[in-house]
N, C-alpha and C positions, 0 to 999 in steps of 0.2 A: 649658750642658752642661759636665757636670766631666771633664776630665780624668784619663787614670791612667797615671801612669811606673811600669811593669812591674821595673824594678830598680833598684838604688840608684842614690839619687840623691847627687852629691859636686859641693858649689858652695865658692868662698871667696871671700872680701870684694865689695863692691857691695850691690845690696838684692834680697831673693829671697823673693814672697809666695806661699804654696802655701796653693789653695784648691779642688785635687781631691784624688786618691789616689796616696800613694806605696806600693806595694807588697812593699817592701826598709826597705834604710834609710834616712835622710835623716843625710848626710854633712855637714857645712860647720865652717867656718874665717871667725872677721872676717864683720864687714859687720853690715848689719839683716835678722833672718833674721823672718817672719813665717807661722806656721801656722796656719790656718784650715781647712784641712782635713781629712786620715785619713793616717795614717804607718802602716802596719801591722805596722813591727816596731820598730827604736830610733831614736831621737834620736841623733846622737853630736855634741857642738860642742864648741872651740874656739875662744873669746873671742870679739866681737862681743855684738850687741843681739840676745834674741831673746824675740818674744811667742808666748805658746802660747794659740791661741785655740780648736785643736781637737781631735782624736781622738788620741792613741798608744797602739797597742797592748799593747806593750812597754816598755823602761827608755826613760830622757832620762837622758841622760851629759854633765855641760858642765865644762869645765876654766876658769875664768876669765869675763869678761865679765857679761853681767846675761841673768837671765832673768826674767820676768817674765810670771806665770799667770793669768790670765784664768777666770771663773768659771764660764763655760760648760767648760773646757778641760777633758780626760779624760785618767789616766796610768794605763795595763793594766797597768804592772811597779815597777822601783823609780825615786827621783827621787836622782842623785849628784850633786853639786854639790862641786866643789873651787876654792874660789879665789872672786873675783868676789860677785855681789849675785842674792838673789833676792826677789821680789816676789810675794805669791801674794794675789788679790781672791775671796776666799769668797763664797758663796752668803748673801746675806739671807735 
């Protein structure tokens, strides 16, 4: 059974896998951030590791760190990237 955090979600540094529904935003700072599951509005980070392995509805906002897109991974708005390394694995 998946899980759903009704509003924003704001985590920083340590490791944070989401693999139900964020309903807001997904906040975070530092650390291994891992998505696997539905953000229904943005992304916003802050240096750290992060794999996008699922749904956002809305923008990914990252200032620094790595991100790194998975080919299953879906982006509803725009991808900003300032700073840092990204990684994106397409579709064969």
């Amino acid at each position: 059974m998946r899980k759903v955090i009704l509003f924003v979600l704001v985590a920083a540094g340590g490791r944070l896998n989401i693999n139900g529904t964020v309903k807001e935003d997904l906040i975070a700072a530092g650390g291994f951030i891992d998505v696997g599951g539905h953000i229904k509005d943005d992304v916003r980070m802050a240096g750290g590791n992060v794999t996008l392995r699922g749904t956002v509805d809305d923008d990914v906002i990252m200032a620094g760190g790595q991100l790194l897109i998975e080919r299953d991974a879906k982006i509803g708005g725009d991808l900003v990237v300032s700073g840092g390394s990204i990684v994106v694995n397409g579709a064969n």
